[in-house]
KOLTOR-473748 format. One record per residue (C-alpha): residue number from 1; residue in three letters; x, y, z. Coordinates in Angstrom, 1 decimal. Example, Ala and Ser with C-alpha at 12.3 -4.5 7.8 and 13.67 -1.06 7.14 Angstrom:
BEGIN
+-----+-----+--------+--------+--------+
!   n ! res !   east !  north !     up !
+-----+-----+--------+--------+--------+
!   1 ! ALA !   12.3 !   -4.5 !    7.8 !
!   2 ! SER !   13.7 !   -1.1 !    7.1 !
+-----+-----+--------+--------+--------+
***
This chain:
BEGIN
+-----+-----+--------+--------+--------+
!   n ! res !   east !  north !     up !
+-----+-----+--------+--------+--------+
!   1 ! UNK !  274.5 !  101.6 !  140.3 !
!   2 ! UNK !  273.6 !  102.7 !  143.7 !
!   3 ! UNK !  271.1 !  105.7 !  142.1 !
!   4 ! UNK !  269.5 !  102.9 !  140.2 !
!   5 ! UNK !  269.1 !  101.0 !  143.3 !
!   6 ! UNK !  267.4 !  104.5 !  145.1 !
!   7 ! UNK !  265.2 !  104.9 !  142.3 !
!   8 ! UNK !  263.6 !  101.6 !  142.6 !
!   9 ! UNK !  263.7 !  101.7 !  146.3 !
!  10 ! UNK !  261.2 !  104.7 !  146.2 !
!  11 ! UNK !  259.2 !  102.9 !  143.1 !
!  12 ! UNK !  258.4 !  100.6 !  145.4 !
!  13 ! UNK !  257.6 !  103.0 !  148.2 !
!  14 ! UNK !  255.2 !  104.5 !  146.2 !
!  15 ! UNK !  253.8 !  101.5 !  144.9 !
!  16 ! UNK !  253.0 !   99.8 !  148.4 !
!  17 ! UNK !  251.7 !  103.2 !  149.7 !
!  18 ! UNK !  249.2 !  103.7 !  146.9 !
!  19 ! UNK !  248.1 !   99.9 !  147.5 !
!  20 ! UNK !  248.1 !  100.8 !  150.7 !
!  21 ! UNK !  245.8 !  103.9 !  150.0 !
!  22 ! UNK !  243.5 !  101.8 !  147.8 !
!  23 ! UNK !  242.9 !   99.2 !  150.5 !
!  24 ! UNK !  241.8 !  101.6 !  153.0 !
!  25 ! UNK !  239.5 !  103.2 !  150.4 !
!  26 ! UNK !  238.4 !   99.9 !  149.6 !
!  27 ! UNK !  237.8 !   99.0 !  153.4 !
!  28 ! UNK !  236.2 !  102.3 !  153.9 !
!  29 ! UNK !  233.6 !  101.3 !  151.0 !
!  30 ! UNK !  232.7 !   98.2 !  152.3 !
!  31 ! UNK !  232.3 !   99.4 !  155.5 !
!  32 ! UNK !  230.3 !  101.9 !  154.6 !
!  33 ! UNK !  227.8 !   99.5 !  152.6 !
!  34 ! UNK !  227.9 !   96.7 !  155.6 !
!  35 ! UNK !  226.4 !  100.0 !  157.6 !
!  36 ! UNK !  223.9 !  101.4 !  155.7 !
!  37 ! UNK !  220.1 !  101.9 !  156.9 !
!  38 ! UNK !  221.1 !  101.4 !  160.5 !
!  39 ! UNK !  218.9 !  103.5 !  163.0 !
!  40 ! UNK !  221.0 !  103.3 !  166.1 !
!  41 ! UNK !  218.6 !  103.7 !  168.9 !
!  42 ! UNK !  220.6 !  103.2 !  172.6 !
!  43 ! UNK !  219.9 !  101.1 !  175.1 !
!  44 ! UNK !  218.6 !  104.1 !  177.3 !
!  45 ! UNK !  216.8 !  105.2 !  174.5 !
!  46 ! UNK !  214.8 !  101.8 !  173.7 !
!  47 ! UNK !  213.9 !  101.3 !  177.1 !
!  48 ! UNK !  212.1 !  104.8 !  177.3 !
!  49 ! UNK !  210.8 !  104.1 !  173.5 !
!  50 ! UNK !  209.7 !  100.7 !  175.3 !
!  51 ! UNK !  211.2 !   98.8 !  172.1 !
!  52 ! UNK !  211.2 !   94.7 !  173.1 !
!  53 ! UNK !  212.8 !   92.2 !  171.1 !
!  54 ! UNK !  211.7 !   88.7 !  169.8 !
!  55 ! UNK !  214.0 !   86.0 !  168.8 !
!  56 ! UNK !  212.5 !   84.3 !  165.5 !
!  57 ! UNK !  211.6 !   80.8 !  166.1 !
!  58 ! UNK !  209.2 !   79.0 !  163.4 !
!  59 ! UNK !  206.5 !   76.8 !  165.8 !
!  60 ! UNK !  202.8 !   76.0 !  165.5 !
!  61 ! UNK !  200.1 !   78.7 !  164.2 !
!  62 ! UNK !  196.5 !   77.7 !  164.0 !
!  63 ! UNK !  194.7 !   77.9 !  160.5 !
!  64 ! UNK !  192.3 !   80.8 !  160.5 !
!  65 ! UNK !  189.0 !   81.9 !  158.7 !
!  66 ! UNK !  188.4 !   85.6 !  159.0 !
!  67 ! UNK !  184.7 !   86.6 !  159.5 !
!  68 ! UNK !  182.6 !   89.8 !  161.1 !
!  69 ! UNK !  180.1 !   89.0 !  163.9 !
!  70 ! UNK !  178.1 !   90.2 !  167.2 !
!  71 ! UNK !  177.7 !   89.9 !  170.4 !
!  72 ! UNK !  174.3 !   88.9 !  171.3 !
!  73 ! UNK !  172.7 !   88.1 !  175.0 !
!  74 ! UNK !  172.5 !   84.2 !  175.8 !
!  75 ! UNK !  168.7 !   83.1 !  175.7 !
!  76 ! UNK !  168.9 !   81.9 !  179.1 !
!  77 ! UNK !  170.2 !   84.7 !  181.0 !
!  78 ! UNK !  167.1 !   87.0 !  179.8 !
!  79 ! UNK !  163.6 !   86.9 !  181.2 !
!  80 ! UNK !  160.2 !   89.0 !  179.5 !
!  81 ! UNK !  158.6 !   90.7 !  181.9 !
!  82 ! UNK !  155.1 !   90.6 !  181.2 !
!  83 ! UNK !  151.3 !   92.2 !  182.2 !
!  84 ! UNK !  148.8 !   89.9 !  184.5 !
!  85 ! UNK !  146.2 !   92.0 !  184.0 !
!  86 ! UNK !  144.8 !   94.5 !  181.1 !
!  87 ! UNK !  145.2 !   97.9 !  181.6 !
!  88 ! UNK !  146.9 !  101.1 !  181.6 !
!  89 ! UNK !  150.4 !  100.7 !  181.9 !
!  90 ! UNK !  152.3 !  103.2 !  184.2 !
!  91 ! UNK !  156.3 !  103.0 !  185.3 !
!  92 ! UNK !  157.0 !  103.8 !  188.8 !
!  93 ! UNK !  159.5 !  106.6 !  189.5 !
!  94 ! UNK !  157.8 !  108.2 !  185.8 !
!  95 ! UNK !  160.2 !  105.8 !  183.1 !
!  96 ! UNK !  162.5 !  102.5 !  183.2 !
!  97 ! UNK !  165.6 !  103.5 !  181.2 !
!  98 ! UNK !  167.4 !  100.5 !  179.6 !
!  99 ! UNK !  170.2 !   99.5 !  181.2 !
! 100 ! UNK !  169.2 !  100.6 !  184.7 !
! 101 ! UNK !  169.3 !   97.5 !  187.4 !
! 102 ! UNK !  167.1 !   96.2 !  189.2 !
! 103 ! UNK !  166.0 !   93.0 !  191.5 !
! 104 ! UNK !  164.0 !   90.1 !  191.5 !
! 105 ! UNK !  160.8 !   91.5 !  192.7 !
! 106 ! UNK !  161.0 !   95.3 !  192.5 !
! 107 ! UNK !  157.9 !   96.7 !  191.4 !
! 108 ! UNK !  158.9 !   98.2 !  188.3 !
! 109 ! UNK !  155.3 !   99.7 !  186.9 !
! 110 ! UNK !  151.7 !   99.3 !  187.8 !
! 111 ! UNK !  148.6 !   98.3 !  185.8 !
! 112 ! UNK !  144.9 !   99.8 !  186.3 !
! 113 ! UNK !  142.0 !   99.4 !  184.4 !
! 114 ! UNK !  140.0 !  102.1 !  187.0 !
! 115 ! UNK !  139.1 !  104.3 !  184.2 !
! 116 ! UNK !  138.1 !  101.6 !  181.1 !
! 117 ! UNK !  134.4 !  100.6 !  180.2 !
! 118 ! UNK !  134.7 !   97.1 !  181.6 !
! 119 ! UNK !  135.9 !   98.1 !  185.0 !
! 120 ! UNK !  138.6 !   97.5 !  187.1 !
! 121 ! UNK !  140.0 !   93.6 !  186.7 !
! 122 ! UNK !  141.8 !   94.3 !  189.9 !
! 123 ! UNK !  138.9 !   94.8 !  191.9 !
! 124 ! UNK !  137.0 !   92.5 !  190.3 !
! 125 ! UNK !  139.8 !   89.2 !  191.6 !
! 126 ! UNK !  139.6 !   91.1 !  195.0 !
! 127 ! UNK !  135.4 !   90.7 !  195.0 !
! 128 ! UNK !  136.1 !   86.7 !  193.3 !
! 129 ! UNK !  138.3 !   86.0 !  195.8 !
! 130 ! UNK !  136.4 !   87.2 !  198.8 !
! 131 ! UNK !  133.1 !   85.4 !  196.9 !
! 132 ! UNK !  135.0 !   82.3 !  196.7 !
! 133 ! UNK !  136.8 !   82.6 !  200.4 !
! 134 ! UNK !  133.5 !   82.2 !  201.9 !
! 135 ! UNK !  131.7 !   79.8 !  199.9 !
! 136 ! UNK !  134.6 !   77.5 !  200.1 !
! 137 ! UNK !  134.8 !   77.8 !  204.4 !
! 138 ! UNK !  131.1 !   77.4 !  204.6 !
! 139 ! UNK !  131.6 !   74.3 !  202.2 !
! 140 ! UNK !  134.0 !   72.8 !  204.6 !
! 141 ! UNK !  130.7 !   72.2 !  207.2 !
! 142 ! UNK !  128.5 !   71.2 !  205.0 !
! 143 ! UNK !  130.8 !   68.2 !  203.8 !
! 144 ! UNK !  131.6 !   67.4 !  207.6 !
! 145 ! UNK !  127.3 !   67.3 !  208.0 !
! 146 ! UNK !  127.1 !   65.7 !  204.9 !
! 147 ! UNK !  124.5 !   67.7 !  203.4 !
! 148 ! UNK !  126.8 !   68.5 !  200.3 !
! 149 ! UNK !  128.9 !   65.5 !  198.1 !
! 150 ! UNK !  132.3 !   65.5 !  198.5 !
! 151 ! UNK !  132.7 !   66.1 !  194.7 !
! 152 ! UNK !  130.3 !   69.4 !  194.8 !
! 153 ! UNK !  132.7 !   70.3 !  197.9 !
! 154 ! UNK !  136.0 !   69.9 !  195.5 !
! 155 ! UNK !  134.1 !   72.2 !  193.4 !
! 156 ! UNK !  133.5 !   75.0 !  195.5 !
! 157 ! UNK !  137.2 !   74.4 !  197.0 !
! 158 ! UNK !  138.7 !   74.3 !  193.1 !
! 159 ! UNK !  136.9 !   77.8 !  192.9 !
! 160 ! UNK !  138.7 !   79.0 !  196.0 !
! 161 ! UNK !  142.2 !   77.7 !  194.5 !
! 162 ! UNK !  141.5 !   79.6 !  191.4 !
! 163 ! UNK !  140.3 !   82.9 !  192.8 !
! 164 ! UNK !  143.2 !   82.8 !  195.6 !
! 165 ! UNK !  145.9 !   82.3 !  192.7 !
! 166 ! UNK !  144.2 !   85.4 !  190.6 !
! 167 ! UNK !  144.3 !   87.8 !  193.7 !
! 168 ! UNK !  147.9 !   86.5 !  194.7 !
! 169 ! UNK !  149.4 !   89.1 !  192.0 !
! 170 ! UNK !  147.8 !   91.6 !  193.6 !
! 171 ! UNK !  149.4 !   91.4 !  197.3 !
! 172 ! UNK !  152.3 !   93.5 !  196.2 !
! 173 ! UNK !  150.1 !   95.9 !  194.0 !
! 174 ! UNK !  150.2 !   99.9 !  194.5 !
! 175 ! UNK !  147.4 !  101.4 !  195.4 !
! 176 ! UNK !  145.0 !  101.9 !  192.2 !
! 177 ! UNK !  147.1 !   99.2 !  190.4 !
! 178 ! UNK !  148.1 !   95.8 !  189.5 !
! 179 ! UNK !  152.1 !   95.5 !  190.0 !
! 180 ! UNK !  154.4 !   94.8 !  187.5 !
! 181 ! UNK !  157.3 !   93.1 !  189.1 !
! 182 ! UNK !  160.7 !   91.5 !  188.0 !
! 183 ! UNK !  161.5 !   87.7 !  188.0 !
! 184 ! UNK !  165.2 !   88.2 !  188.7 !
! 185 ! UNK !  168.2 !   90.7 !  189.4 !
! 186 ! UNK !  170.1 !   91.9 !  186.4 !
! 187 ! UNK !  169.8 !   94.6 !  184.2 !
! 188 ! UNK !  166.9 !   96.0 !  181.6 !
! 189 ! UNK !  167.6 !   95.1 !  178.4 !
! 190 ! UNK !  164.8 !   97.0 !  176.8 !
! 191 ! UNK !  161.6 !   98.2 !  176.9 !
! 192 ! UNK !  159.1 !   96.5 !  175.2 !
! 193 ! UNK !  155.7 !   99.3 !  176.2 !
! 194 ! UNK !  155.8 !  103.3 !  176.9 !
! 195 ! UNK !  154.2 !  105.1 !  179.7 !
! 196 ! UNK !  150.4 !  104.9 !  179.4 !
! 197 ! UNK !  150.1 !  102.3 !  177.0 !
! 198 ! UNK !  146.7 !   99.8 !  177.2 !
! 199 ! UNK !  148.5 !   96.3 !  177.7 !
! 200 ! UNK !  146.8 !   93.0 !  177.3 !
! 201 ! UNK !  147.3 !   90.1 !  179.9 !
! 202 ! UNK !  150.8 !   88.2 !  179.0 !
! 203 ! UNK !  151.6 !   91.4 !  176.9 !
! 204 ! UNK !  155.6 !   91.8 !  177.4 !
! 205 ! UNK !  156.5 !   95.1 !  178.5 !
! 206 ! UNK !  160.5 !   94.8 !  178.9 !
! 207 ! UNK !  163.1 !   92.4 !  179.1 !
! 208 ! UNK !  166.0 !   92.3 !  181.8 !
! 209 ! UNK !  169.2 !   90.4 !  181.0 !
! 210 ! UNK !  171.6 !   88.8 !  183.9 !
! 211 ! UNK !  174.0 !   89.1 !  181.2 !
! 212 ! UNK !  176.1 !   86.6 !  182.9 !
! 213 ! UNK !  177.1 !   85.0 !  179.9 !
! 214 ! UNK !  177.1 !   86.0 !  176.2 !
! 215 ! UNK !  177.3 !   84.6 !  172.9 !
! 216 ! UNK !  179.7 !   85.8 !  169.7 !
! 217 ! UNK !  177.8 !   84.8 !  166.2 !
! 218 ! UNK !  180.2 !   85.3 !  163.7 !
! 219 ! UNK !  178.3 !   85.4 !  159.8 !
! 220 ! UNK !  181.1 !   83.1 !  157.8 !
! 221 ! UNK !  181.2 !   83.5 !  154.5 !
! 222 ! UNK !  179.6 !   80.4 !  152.6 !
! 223 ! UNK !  182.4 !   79.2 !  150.7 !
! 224 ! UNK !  184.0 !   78.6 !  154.3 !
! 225 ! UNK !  181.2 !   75.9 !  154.8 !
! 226 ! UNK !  183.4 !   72.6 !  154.2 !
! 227 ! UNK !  186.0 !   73.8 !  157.0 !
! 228 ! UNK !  183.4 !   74.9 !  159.3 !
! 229 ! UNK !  184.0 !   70.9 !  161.3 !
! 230 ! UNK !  187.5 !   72.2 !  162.0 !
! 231 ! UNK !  186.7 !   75.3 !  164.0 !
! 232 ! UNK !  187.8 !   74.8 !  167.8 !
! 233 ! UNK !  187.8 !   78.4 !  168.9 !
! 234 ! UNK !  188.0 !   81.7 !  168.3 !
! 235 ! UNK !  190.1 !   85.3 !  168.7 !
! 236 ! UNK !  187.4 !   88.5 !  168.2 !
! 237 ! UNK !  188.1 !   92.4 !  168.5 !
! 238 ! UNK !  185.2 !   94.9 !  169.0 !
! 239 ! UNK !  184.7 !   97.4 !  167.1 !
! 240 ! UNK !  186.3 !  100.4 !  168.1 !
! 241 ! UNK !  188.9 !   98.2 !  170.1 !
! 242 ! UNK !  192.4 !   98.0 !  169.2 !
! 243 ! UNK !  192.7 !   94.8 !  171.6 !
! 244 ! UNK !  192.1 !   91.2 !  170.5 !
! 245 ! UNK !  190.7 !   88.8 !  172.7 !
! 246 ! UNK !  190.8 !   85.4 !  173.3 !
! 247 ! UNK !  187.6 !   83.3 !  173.6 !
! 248 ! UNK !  189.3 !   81.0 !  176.0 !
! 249 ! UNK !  190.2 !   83.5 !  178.2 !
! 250 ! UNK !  186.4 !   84.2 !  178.8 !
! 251 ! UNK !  185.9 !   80.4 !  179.5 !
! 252 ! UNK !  184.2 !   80.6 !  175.7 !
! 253 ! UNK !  183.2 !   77.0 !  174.0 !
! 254 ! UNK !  181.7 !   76.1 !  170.9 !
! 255 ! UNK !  177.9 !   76.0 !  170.6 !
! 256 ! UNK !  177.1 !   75.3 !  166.7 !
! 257 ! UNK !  177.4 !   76.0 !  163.1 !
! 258 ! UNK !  175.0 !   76.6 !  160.5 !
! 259 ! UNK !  174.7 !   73.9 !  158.0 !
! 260 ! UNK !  173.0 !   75.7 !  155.7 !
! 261 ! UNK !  172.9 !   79.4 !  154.6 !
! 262 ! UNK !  171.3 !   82.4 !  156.8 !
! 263 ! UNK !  168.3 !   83.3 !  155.3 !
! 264 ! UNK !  168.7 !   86.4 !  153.1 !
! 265 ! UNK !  172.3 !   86.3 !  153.3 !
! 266 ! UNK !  175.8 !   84.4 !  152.1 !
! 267 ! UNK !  176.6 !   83.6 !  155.5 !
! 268 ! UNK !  176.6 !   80.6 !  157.6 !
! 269 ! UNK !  176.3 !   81.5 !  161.3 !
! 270 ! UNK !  178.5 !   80.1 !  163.5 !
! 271 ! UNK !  178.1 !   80.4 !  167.6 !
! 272 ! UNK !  179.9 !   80.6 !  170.8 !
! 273 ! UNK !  178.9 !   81.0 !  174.1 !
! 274 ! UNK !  181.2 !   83.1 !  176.9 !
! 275 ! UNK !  181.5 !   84.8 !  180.2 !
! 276 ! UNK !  180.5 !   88.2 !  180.6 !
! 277 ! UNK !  182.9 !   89.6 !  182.6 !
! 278 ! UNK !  181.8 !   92.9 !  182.3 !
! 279 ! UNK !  183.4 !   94.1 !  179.6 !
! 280 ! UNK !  181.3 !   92.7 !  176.8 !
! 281 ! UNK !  178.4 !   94.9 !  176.3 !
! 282 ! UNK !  175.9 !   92.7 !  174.1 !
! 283 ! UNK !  174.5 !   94.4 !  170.7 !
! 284 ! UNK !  178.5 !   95.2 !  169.7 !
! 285 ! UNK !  180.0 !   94.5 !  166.8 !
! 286 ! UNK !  183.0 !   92.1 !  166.3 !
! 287 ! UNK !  185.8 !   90.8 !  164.1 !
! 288 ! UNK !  186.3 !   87.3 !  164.9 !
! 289 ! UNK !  188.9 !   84.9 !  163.6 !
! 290 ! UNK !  187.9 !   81.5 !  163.5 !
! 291 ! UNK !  190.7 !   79.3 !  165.0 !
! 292 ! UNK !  190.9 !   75.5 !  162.8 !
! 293 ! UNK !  193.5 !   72.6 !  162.5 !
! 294 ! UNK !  197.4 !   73.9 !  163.5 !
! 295 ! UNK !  200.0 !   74.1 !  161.3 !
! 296 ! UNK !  203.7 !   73.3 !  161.7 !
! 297 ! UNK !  207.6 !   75.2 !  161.4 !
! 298 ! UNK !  205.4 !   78.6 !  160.6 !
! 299 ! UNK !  207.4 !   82.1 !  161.6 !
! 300 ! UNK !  205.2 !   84.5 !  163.0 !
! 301 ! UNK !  205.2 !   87.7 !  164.7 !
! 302 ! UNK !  203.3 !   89.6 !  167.0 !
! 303 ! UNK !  200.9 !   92.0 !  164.7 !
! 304 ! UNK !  202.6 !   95.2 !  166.6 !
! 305 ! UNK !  206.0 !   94.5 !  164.9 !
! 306 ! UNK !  204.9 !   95.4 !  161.5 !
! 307 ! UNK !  204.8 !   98.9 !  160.1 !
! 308 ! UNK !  202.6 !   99.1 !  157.0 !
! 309 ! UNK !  204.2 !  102.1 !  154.1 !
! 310 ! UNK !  202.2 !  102.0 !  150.9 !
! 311 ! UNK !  200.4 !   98.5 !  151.1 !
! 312 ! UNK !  204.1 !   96.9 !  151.7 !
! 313 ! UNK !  204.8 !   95.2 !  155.4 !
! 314 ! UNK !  208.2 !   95.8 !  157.4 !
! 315 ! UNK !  209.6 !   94.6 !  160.5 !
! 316 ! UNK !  212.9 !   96.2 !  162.3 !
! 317 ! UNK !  215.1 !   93.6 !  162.4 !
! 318 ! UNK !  218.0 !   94.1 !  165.5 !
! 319 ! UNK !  222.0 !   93.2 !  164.1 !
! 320 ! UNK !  223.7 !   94.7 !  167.4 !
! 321 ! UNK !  222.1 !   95.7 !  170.9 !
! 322 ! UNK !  221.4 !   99.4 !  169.6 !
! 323 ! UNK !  221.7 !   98.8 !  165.5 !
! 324 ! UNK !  218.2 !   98.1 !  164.0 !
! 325 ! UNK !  217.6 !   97.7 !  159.7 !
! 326 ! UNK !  214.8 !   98.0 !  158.0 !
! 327 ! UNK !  213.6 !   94.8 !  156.1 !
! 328 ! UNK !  210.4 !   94.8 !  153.7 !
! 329 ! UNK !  208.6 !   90.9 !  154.9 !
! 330 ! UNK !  205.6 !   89.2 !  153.0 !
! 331 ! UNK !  203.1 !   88.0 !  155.0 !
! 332 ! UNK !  200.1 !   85.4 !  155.2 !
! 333 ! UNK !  196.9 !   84.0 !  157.6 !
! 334 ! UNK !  196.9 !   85.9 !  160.9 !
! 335 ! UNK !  194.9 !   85.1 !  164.0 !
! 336 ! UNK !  194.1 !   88.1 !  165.4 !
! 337 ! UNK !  197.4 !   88.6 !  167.6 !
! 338 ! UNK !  200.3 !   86.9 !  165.6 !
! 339 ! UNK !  200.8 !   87.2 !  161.9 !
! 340 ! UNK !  202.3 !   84.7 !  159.5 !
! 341 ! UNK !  205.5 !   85.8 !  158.1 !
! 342 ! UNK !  206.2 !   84.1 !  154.6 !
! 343 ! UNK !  209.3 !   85.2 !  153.6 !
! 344 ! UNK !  212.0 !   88.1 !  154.8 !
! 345 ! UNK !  213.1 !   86.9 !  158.3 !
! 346 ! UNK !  214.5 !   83.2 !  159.5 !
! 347 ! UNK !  214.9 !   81.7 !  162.8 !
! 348 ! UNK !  217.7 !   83.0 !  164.8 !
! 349 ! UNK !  217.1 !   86.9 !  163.9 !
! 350 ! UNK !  215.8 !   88.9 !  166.5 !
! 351 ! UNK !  213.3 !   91.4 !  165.4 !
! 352 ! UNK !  211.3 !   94.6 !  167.4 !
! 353 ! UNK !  207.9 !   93.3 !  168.7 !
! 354 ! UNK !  207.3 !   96.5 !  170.4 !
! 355 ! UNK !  208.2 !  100.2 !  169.6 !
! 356 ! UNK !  208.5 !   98.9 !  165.9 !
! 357 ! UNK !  206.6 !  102.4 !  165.1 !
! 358 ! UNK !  209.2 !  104.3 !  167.3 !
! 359 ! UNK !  212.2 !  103.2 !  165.5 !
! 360 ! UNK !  210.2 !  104.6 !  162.4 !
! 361 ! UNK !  209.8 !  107.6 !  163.7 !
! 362 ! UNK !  213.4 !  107.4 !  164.7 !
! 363 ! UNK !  214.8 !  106.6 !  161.7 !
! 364 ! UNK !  212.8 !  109.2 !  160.1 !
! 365 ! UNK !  214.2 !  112.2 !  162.4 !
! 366 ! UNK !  217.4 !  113.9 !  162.8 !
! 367 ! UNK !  217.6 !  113.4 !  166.8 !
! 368 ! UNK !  219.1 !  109.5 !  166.0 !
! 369 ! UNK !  221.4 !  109.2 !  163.4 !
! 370 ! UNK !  221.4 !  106.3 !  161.0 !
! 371 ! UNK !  225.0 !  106.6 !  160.0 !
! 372 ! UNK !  227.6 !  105.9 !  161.9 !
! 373 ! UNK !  227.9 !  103.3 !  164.4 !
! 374 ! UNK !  231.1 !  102.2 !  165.1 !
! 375 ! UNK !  232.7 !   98.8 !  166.3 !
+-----+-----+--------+--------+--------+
***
């Protein structure tokens, strides 16, 4: 009786410890699965990867139309400089070079018609002027003695006017020249003559921009058009930029939109005005995103926490202070600087908003493991 007893004492020994065994294995498994994909990264380590972490709320997000554009000088900040007289054109200092400052008044070229058939206009105002100088001073006796009319005296004084305003371009002339000068400080835009070109009076020989303030045209596709009403402001990225910037932060506003078609094109223009703050070299080319009516309860992310692989869109999505996963998300409209995030994340999870690229990398070498983070 008592060996029967023994026997099915040790039965049951063996029957809680393989239990027992199978527990732990089965422990072990799910352990293992709760675990898997992790890129540990410490804290040390994120700091000097520069990894920061964004708690997903869902909030307001402004509809967007996506559109390419330039940056073009505002009309009023550029002045033509132009010829008063005909002649040979000839820079001072041998050239202008666009882009090169200069001041209101600097003599930038001179023009001389010395050599031509007709003789030199310059010469010709001096010899007026002088003419008219003392016909109009002997005039002023003859009205006093009354052996001219007053309106033959206006006549002669008129002439005077006329002849004094003609000669006045020449009182800051060169020698051998009529001068050129500029009507305000800025910067040349471009030069509209060369170096020994004949020039007509009022012919434009170059333009200088203050460049004080700029506008963005962005070229919206057509089928845009019925949404163009709803456009408030704008985010825009130059070409060859990896920075998007904010037209507000330039003091930008809304000038117009096209309500038709560009000529030639699909596109309706749309224009804003901005400060030039010296970074905005007109002539450049831009995306723009076109910033319309908010919308409500949208998740999005900052565009540096995605990682593109193959055409699909991941984030790294932080479960413990140093234990990142992988997550694949599907995204939608972006402005520029935040990006829409559809489906994959919900509010409460904290995600990499930057170093999302060095956890990649991370998880990808052999100096981080992925595997086995304890608690």
């Amino acid at each position: 009786m008592k060996k029967s007893i023994f026997i099915l004492g040790c039965a049951a020994m063996l029957c809680g410890c393989h239990a027992g065994h199978e527990h732990e294995r089965d422990d072990k498994h799910e352990n293992h699965e709760e675990h898997a994909g992790e890129i540990i990264v410490s804290e040390a380590q994120a700091e000097e990867m520069g990894i920061a972490v964004e708690e997903i709320r869902s909030g307001e997000m402004r509809s967007c139309i996506k559109a390419s554009g330039q940056l073009v000088a505002a009309s009023t900040d550029e002045q033509t400089i132009v010829a008063k007289t005909a002649g040979i054109l000839s820079f001072t200092g041998g050239g202008l070079t666009e882009g090169a400052a200069v001041r209101a008044g600097q003599v930038i070229a001179t023009v001389s018609a010395k050599d031509l058939q007709d003789g030199d206009p310059t010469e010709k105002a001096r010899a007026e002027y002088e003419a008219a100088k003392a016909e109009y001073e002997r005039a002023q006796k003859l009205v006093e003695e009354r052996i001219i009319s007053q309106r033959e005296f206006e006549a002669r004084r008129l002439r005077y006017e006329t002849a004094r305003a003609a000669a006045g371009v020449l009182q800051n002339a060169p020698t051998g020249g009529t001068a050129v000068t500029v009507p305000v400080s800025g910067f040349i835009k471009s030069r509209l003559a060369a170096q020994g070109d004949y020039v007509a009076v009022g012919q434009p020989v170059a333009v200088v921009t203050q460049s004080r303030r700029v506008q963005l045209r962005a070229d919206v596709p057509a089928h845009f058009a019925a949404r163009l009403h709803e456009i408030t402001g704008a985010n825009f990225r130059l070409a060859g930029s990896g920075e998007t910037l904010r037209l507000e932060d330039f003091g930008g506003r809304l000038l117009s939109y096209g309500r038709s078609v560009t000529d030639g094109t699909p596109y309706v223009p749309v224009t804003f005005e901005l400060d030039n703050r010296g970074s905005l070299t007109p002539g450049a080319f831009a995306e723009i995103w076109l910033l319309a009516a908010p919308r409500q309860n949208v998740i999005s992310l900052p565009a540096a926490a995605l990682t593109d692989e193959q055409g699909q869109k991941f984030v790294y999505v932080q479960i413990e202070h140093d234990a990142y996963v992988k997550r694949a998300v599907t995204t939608g409209e972006t402005d520029g600087t935040r990006i829409e995030i559809c489906s994959g994340l919900k509010p409460g999870e904290r995600v990499a908003v930057k170093g999302a690229i060095q956890i990649k990398l991370a998880a990808a070498g052999s100096a981080i493991p992925e595997h086995g983070h304890s608690h």
